[in-house]
RODREN-776717 format. One record per residue: z, y, x of N, C-alpha, C, CB in turn. Coordinates in nm, 2 decimals. Glycine has a CB too. Layout:
% RODREN-776717
(r (Z Y X) (Z Y X) (Z Y X) (Z Y X))
...
//
This chain:
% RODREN-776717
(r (0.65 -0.78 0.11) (0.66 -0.77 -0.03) (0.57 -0.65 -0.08) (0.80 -0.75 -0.08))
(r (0.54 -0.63 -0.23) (0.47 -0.54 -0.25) (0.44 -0.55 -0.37) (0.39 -0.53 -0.17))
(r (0.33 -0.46 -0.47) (0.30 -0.50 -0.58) (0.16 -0.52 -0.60) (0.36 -0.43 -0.67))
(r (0.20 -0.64 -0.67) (0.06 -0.75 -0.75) (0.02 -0.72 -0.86) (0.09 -0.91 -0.78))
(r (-0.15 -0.72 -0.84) (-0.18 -0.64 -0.98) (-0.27 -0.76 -1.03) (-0.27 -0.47 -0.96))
(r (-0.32 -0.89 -1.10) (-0.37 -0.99 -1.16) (-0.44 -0.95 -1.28) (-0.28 -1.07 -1.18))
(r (-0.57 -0.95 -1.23) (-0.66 -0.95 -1.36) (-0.66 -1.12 -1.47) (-0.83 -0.90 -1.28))
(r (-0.62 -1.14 -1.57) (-0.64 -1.26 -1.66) (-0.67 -1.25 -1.77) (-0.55 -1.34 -1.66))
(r (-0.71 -1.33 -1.79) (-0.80 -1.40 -1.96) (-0.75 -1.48 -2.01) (-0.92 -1.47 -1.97))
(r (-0.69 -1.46 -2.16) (-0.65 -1.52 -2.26) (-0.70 -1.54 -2.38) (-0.57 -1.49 -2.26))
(r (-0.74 -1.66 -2.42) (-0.76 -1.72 -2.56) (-0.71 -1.66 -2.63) (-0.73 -1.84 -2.60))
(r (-0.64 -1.72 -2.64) (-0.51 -1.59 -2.72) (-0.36 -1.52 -2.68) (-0.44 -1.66 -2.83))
(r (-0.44 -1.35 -2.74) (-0.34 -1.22 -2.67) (-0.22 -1.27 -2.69) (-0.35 -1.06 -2.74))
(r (-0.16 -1.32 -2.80) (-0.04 -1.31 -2.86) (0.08 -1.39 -2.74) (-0.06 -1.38 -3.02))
(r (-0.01 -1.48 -2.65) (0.06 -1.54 -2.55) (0.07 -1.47 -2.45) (0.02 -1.64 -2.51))
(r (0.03 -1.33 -2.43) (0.02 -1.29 -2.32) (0.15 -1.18 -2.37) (-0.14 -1.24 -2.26))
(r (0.17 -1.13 -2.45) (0.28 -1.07 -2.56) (0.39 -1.12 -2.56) (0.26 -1.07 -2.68))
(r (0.37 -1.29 -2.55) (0.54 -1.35 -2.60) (0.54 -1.39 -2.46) (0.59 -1.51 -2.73))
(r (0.46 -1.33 -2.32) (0.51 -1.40 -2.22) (0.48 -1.54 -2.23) (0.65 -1.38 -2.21))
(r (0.40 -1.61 -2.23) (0.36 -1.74 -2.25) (0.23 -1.74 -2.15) (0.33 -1.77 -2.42))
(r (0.31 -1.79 -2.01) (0.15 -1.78 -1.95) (0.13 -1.90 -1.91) (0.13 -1.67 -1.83))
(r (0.10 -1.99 -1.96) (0.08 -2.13 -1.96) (-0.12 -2.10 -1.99) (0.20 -2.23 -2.13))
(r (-0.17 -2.07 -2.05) (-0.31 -2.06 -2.11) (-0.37 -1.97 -2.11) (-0.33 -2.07 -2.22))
(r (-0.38 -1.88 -1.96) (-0.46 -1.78 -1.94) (-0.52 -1.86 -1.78) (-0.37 -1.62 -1.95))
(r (-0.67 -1.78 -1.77) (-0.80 -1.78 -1.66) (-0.74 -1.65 -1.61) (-0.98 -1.78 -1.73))
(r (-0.68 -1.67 -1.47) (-0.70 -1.57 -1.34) (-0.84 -1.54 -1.28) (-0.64 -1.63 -1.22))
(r (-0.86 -1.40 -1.29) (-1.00 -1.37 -1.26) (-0.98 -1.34 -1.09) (-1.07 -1.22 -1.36))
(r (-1.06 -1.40 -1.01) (-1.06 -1.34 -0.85) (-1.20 -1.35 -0.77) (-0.94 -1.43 -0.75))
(r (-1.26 -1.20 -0.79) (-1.42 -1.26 -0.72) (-1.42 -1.12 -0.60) (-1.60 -1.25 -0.88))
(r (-1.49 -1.15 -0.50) (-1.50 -1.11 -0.36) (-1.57 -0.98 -0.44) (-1.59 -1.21 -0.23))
(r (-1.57 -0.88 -0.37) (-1.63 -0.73 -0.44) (-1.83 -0.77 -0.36) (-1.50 -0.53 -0.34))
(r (-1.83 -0.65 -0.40) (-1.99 -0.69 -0.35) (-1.99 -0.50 -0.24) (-2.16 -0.71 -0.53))
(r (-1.88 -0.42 -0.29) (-1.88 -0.33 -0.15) (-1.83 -0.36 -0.03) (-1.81 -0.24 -0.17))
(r (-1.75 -0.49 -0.06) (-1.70 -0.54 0.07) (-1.61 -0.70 0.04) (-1.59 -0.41 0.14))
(r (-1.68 -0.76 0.05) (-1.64 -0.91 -0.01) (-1.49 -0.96 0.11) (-1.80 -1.04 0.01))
(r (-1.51 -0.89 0.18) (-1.37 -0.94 0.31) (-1.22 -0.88 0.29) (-1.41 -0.86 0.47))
(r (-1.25 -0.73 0.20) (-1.15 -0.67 0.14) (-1.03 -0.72 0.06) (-1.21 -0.61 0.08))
(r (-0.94 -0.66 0.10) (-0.80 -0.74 0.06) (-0.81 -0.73 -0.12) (-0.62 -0.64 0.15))
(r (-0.83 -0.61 -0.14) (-0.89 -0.61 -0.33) (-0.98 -0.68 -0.36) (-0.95 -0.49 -0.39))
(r (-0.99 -0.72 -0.47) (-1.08 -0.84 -0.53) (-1.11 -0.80 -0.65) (-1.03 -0.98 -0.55))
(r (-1.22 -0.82 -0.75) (-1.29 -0.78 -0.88) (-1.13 -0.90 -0.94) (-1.53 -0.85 -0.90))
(r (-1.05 -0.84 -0.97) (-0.93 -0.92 -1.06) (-0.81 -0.94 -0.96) (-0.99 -1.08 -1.12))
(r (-0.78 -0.86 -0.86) (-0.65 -0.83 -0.79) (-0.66 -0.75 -0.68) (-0.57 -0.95 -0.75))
(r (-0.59 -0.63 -0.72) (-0.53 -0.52 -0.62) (-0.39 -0.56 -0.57) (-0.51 -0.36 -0.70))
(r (-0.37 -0.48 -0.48) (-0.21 -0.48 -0.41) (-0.16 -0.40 -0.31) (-0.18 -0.59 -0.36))
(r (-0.06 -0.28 -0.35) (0.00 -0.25 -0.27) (0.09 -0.29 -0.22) (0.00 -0.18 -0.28))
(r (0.17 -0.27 -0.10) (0.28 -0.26 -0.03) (0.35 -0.20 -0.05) (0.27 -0.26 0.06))
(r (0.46 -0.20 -0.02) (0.59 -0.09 -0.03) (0.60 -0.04 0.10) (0.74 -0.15 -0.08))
(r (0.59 -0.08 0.20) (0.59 -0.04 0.34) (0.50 0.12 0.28) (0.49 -0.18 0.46))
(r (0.51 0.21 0.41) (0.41 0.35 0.42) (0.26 0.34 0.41) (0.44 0.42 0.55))
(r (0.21 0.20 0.44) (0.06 0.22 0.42) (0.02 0.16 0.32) (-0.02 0.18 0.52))
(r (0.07 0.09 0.23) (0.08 0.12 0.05) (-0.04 0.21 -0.03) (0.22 0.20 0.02))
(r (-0.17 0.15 -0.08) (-0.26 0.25 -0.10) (-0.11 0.33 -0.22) (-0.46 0.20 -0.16))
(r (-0.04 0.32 -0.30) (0.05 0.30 -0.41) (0.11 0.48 -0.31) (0.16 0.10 -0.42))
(r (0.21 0.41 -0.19) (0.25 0.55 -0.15) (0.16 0.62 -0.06) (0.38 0.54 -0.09))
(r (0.04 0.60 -0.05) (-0.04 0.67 0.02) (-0.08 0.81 -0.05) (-0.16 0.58 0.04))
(r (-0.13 0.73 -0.15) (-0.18 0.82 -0.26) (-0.06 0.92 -0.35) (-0.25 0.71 -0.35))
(r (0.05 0.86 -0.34) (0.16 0.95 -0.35) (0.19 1.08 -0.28) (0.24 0.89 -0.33))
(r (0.13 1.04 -0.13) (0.20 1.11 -0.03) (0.14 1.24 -0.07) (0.16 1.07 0.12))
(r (-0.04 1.19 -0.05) (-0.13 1.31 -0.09) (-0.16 1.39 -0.18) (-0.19 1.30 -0.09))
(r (-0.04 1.35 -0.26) (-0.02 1.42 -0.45) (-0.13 1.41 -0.55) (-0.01 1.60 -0.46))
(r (-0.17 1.28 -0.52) (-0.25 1.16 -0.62) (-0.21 1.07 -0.70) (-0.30 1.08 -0.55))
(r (-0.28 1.04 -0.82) (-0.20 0.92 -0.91) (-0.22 0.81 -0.84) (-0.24 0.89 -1.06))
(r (-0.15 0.70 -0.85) (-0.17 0.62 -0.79) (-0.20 0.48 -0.88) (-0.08 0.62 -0.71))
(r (-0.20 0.36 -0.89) (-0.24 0.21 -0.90) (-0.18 0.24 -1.07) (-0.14 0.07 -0.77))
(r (-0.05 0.29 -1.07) (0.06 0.30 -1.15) (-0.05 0.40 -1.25) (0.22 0.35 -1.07))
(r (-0.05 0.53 -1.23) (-0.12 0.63 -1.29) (-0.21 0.60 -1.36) (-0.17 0.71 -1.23))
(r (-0.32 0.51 -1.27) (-0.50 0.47 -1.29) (-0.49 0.42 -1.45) (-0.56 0.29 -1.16))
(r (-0.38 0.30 -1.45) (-0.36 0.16 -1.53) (-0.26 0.22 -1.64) (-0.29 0.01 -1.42))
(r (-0.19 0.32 -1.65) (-0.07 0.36 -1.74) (0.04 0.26 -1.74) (-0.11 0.38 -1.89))
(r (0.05 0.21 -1.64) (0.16 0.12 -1.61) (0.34 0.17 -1.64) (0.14 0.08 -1.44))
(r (0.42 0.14 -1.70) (0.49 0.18 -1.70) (0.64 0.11 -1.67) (0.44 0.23 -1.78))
(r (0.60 0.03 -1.64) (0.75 -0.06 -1.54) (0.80 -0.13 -1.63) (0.90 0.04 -1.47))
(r (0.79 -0.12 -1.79) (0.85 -0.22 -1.86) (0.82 -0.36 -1.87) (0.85 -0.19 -1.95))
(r (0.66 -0.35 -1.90) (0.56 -0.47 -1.92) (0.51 -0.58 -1.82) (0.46 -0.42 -1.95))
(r (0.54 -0.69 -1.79) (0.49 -0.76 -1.69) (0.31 -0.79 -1.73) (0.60 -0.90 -1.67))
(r (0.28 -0.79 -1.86) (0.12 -0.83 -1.90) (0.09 -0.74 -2.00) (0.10 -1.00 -1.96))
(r (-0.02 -0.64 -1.94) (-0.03 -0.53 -2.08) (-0.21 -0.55 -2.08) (0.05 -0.31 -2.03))
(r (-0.22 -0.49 -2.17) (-0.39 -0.45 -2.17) (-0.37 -0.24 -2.16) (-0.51 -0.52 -2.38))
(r (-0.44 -0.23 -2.03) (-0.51 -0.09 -2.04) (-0.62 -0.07 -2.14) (-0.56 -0.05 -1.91))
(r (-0.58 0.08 -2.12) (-0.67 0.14 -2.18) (-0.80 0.17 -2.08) (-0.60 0.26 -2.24))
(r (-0.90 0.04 -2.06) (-1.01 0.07 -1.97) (-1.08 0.19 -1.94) (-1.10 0.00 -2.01))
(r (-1.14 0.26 -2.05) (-1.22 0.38 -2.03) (-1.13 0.49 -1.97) (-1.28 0.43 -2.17))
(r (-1.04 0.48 -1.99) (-0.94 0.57 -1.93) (-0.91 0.60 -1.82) (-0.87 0.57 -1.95))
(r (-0.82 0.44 -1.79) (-0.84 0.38 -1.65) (-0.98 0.45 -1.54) (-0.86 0.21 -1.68))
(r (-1.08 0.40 -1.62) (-1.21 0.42 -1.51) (-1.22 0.55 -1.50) (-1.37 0.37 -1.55))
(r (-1.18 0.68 -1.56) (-1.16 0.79 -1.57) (-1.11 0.85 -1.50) (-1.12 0.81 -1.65))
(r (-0.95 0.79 -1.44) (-0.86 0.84 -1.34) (-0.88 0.78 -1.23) (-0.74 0.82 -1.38))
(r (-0.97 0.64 -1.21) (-0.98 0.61 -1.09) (-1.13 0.63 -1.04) (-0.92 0.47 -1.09))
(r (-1.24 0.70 -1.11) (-1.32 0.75 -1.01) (-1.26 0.91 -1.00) (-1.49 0.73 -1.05))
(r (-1.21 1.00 -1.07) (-1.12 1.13 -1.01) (-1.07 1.11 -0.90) (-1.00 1.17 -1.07))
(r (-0.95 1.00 -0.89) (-0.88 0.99 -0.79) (-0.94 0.93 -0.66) (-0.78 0.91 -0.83))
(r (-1.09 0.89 -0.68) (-1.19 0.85 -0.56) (-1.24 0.97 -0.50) (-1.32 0.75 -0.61))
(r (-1.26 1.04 -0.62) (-1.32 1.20 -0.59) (-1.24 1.31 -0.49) (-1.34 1.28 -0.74))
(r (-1.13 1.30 -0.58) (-1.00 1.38 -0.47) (-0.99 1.34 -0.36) (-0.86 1.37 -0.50))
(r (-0.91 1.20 -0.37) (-0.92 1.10 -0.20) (-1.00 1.18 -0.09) (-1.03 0.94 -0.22))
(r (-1.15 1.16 -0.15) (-1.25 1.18 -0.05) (-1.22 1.39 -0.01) (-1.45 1.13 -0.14))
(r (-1.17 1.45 -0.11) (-1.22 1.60 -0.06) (-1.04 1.63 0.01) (-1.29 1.74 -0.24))
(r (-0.99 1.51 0.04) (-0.85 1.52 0.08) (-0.84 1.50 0.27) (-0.76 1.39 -0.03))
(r (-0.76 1.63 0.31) (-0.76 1.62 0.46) (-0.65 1.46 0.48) (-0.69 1.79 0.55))
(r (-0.73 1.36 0.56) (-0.64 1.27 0.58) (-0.52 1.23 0.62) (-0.67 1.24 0.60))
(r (-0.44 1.25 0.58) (-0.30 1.25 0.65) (-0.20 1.17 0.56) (-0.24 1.40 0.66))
(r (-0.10 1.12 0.67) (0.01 1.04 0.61) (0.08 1.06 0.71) (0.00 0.89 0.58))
(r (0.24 0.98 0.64) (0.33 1.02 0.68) (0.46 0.87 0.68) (0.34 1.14 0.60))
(r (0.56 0.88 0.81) (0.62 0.79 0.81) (0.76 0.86 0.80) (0.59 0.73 0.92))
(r (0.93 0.82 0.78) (1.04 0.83 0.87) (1.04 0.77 0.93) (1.13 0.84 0.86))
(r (1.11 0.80 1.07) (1.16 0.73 1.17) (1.37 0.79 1.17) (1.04 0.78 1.32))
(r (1.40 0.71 1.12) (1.56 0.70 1.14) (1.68 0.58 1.13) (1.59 0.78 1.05))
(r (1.81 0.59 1.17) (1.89 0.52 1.23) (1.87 0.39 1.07) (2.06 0.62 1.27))
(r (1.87 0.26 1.17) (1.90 0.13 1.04) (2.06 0.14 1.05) (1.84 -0.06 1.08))
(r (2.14 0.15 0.97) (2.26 0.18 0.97) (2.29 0.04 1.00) (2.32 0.25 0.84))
(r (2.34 -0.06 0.91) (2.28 -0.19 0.93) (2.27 -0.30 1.08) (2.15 -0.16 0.90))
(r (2.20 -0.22 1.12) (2.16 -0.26 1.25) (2.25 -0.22 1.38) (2.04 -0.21 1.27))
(r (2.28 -0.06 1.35) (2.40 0.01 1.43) (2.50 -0.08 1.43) (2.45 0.15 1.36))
(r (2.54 -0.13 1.30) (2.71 -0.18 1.29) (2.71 -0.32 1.31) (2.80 -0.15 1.15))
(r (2.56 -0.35 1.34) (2.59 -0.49 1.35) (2.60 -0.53 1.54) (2.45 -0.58 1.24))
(r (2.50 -0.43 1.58) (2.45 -0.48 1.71) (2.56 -0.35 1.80) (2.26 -0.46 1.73))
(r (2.60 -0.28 1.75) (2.63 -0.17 1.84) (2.55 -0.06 1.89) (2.66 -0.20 1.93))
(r (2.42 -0.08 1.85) (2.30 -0.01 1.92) (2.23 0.16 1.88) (2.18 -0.13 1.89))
(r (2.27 0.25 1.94) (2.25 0.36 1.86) (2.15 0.48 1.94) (2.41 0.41 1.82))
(r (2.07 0.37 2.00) (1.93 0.41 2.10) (1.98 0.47 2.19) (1.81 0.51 2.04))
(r (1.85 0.55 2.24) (1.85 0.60 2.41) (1.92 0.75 2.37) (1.66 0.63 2.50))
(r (1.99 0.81 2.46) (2.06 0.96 2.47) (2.00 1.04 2.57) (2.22 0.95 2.51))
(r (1.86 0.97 2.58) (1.74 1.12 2.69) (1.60 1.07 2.68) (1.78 1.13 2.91))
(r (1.54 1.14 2.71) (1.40 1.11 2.72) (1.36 1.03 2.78) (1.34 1.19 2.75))
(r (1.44 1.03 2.88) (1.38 0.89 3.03) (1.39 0.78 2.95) (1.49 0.86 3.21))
(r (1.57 0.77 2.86) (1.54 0.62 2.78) (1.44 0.61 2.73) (1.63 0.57 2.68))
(r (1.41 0.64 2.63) (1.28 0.68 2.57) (1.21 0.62 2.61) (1.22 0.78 2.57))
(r (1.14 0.66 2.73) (0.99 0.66 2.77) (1.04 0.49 2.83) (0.91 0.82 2.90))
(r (1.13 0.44 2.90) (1.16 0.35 2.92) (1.17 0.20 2.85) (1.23 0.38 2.96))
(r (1.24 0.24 2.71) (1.19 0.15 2.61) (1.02 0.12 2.59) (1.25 0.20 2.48))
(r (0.95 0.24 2.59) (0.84 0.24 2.56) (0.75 0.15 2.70) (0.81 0.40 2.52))
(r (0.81 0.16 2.82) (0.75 0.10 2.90) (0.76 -0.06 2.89) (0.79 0.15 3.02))
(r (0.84 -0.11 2.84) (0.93 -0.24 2.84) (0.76 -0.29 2.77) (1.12 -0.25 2.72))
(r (0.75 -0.21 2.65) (0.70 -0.26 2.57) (0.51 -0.29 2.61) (0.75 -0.18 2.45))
(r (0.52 -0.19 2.64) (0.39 -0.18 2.71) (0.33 -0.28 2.81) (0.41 -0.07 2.77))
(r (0.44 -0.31 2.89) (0.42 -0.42 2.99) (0.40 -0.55 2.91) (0.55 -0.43 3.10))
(r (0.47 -0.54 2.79) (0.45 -0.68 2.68) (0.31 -0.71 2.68) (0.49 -0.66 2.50))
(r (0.25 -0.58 2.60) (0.16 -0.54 2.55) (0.03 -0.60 2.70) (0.19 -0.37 2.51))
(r (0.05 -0.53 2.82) (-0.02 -0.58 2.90) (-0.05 -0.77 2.94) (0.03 -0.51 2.98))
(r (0.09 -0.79 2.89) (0.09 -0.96 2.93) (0.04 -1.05 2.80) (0.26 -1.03 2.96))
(r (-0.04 -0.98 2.69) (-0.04 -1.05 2.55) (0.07 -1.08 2.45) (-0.09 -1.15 2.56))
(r (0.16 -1.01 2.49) (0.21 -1.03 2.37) (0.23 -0.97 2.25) (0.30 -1.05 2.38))
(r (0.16 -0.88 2.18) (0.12 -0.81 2.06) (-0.01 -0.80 2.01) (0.16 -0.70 2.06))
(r (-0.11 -0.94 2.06) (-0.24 -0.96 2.05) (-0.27 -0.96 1.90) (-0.27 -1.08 2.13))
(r (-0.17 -1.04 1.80) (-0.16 -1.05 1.70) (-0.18 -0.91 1.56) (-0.05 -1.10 1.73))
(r (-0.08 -0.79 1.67) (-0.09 -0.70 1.58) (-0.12 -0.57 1.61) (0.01 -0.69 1.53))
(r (-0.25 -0.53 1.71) (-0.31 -0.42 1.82) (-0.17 -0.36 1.86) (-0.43 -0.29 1.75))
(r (-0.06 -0.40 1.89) (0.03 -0.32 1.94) (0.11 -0.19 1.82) (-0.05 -0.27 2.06))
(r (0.06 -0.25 1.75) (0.18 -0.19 1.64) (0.27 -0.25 1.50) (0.11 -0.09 1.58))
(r (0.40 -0.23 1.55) (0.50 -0.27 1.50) (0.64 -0.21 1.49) (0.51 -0.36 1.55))
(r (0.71 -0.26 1.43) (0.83 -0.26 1.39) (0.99 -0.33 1.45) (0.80 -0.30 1.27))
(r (1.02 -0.24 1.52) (1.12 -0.33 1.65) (1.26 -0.30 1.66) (1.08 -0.29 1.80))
(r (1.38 -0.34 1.69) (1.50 -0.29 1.69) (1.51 -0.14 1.72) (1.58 -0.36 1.77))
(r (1.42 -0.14 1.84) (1.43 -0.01 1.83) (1.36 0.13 1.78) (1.45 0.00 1.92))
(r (1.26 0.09 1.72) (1.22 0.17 1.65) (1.04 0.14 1.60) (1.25 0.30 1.73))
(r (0.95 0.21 1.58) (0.85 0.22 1.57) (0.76 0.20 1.65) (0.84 0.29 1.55))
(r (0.66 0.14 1.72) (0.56 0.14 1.81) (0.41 0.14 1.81) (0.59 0.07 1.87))
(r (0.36 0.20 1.86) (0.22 0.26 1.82) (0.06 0.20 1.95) (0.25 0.46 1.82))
(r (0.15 0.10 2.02) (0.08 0.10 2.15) (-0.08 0.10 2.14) (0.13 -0.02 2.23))
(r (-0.13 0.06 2.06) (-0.32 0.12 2.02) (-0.30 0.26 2.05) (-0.41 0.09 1.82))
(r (-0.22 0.36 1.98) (-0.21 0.50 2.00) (-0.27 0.52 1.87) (-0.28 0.58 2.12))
(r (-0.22 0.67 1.85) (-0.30 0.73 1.70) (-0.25 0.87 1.69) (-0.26 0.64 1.55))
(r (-0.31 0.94 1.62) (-0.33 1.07 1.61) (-0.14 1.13 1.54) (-0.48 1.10 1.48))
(r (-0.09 1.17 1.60) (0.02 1.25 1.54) (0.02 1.44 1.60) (0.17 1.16 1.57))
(r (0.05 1.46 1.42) (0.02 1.62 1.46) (0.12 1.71 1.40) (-0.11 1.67 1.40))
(r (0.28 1.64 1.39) (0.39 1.70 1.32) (0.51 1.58 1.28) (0.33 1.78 1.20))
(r (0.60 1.66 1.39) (0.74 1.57 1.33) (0.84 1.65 1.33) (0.78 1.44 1.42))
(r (0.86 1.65 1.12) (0.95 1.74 1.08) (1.05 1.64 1.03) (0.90 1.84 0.99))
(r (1.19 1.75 1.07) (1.30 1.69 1.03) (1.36 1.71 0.91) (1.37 1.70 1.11))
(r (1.39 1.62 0.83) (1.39 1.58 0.72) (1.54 1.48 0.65) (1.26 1.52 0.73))
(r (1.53 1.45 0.54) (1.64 1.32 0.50) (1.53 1.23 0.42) (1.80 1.38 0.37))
(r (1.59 1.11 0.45) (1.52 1.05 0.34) (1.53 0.94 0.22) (1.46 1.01 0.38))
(r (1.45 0.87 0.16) (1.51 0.85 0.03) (1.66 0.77 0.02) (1.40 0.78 -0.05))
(r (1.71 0.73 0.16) (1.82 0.68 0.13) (1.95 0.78 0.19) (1.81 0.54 0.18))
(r (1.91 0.94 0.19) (2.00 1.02 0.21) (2.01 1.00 0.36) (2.11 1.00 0.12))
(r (1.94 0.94 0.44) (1.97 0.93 0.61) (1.91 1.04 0.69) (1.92 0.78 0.68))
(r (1.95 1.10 0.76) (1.89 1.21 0.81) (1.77 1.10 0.90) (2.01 1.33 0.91))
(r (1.65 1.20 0.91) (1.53 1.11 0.98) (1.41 1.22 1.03) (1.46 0.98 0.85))
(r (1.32 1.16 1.11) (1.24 1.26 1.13) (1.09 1.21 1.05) (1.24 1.29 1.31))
(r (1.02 1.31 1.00) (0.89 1.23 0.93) (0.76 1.28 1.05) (0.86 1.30 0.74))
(r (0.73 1.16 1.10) (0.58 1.22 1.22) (0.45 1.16 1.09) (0.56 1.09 1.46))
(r (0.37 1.29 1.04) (0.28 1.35 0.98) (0.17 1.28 1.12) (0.31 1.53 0.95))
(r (0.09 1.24 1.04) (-0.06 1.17 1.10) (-0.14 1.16 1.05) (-0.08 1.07 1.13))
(r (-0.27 1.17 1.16) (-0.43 1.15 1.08) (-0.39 0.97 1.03) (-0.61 1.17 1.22))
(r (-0.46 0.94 0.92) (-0.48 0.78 0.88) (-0.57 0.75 0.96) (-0.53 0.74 0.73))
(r (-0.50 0.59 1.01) (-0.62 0.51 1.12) (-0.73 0.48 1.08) (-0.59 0.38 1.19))
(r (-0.73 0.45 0.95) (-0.84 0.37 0.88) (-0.82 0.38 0.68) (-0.81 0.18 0.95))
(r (-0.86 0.53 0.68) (-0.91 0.56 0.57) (-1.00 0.53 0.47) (-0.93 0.60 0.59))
(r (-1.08 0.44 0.58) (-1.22 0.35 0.49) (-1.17 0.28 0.37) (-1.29 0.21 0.58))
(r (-1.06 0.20 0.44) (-0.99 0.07 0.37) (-0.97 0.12 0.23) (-0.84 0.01 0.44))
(r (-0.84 0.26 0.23) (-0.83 0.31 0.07) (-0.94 0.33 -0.01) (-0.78 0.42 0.05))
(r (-1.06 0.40 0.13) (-1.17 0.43 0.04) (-1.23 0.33 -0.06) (-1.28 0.47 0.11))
(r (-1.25 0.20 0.02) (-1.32 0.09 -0.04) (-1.21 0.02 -0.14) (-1.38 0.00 0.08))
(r (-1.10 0.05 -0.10) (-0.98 0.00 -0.26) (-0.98 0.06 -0.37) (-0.84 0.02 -0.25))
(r (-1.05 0.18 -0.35) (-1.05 0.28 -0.51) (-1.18 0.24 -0.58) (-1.04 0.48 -0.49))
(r (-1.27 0.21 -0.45) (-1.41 0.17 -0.52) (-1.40 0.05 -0.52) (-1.53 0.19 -0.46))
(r (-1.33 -0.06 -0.52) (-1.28 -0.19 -0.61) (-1.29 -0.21 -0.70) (-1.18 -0.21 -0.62))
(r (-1.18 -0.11 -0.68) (-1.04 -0.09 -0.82) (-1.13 -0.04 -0.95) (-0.89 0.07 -0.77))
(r (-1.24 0.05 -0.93) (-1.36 0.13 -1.01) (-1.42 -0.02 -1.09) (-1.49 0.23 -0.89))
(r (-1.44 -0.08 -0.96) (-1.56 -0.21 -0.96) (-1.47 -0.30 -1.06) (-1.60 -0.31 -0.78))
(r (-1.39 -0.34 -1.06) (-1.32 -0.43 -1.15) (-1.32 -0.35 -1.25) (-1.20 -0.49 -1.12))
(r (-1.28 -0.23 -1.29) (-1.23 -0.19 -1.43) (-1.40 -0.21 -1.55) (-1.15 0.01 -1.43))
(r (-1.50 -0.18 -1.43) (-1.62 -0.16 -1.49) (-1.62 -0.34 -1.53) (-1.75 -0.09 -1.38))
(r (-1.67 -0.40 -1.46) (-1.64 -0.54 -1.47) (-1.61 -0.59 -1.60) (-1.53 -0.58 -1.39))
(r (-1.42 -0.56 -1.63) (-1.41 -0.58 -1.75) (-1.48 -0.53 -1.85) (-1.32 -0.55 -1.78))
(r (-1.49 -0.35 -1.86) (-1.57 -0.35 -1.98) (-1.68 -0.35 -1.99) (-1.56 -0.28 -2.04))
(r (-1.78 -0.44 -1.94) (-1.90 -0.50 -1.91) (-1.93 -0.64 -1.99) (-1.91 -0.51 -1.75))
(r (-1.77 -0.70 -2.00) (-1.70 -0.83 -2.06) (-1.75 -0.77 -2.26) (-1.45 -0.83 -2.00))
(r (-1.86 -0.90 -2.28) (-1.83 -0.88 -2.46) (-1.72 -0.96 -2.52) (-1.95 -0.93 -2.54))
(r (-1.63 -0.99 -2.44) (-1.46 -1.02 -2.47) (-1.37 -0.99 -2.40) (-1.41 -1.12 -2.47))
(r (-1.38 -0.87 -2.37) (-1.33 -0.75 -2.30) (-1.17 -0.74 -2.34) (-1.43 -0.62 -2.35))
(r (-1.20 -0.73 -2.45) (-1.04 -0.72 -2.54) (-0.92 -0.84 -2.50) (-1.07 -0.76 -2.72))
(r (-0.97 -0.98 -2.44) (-0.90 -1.06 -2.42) (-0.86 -1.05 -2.23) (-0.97 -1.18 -2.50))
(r (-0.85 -0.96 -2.20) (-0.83 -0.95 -2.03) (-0.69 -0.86 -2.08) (-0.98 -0.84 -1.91))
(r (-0.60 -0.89 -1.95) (-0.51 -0.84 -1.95) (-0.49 -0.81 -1.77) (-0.41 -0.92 -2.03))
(r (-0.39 -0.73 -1.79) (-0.32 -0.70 -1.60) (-0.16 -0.79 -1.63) (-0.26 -0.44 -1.54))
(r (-0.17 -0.91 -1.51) (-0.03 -0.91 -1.47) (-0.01 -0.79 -1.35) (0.01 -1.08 -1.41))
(r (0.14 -0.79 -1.39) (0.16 -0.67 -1.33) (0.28 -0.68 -1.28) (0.14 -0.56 -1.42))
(r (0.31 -0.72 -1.14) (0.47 -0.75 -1.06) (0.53 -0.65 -1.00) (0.46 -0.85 -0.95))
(r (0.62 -0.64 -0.99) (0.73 -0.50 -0.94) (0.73 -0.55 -0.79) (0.91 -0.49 -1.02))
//
């Protein structure tokens, strides 16, 4: 899940106002910085998961998707304020770039999962490293070909590509659960990079439009 950002065109605004989306043109064109990119000249999207350009850019005390656009959670179809928009989102390209790269996860108990399975992990290091072997041996036989060996598992987190961690502080988190947060270099930084320069590329786009006025953002929670 995650949030959808829909660039469209309407004949007439007033339908996009009463919610009437029967008679609007979805804009979706491949970028020309990177046509393979998950962003498109007429739809962004983050995730709610941690690699979320949305909480990425949170992490790093940046506006984010929400900020760029003046989104404000009420409106499912608004018109930005373009010039503005393009304002905050080549800043926020600028910062990005002069920003040491780092993110951040928790790792803590699924409560959930405890009371359903009984399962309340390993009580030493050897378990530990022993779960981690299980997995590994997967990993050797193909079975995480799909996702370079990183995922999300009963028992926790797994990183089997490997990746840079340089701090795991203990912490609570947003659901009040005590948890630990392991602080990391980003694997692939490019990607945001080339989402903000998208995200630039479409706003320009629109006001490039000599019916510019008739574009709107759907905008999903």
């Amino acid at each position: 899940m995650g949030l959808d950002v829909n660039l469209c065109r309407y004949d007439n605004l007033e339908d996009a106002k009463d919610m009437d989306f029967e008679d609007y043109e979805t804009v979706e064109e491949n970028s020309s910085i990177n046509a393979d990119h998950l962003f498109k000249i007429g739809y962004l999207r983050s995730s709610y998961n941690d690699g979320g350009i949305d909480r990425v850019l949170k992490n790093m005390g940046l506006p984010t998707l929400w900020d760029i656009f003046g989104a404000d959670g009420e409106e499912y179809a608004f018109q930005p304020d373009w010039e503005t928009a393009l304002a905050i989102a080549k800043n926020v390209l600028t910062l990005y770039r002069s920003k040491t790269k780092l993110a951040a996860f928790d790792v803590a108990h699924n409560h959930f999962t405890v009371e359903r399975e009984g399962i309340y992990g390993p009580r030493s290091a050897r378990g530990a490293v022993e779960i981690l072997e299980t997995y590994l041996k997967k990993k050797d036989e193909g079975a995480f070909a799909f996702s370079d060996g990183n995922f999300s598992a009963l028992e926790g987190d797994f990183f089997l590509s490997g990746f840079e961690i340089l701090a795991a502080v203990v912490g609570v988190n947003t659901f009040d659960q005590p948890c630990v947060y392991i602080v990391h270099r980003m694997m692939d930084d490019d990607w945001y990079d080339e989402a903000l320069q998208i995200t630039i590329e479409m706003i320009e786009w629109v006001i490039a439009q000599e019916d510019r006025d008739h574009y709107v953002l759907h905008w999903s929670y």
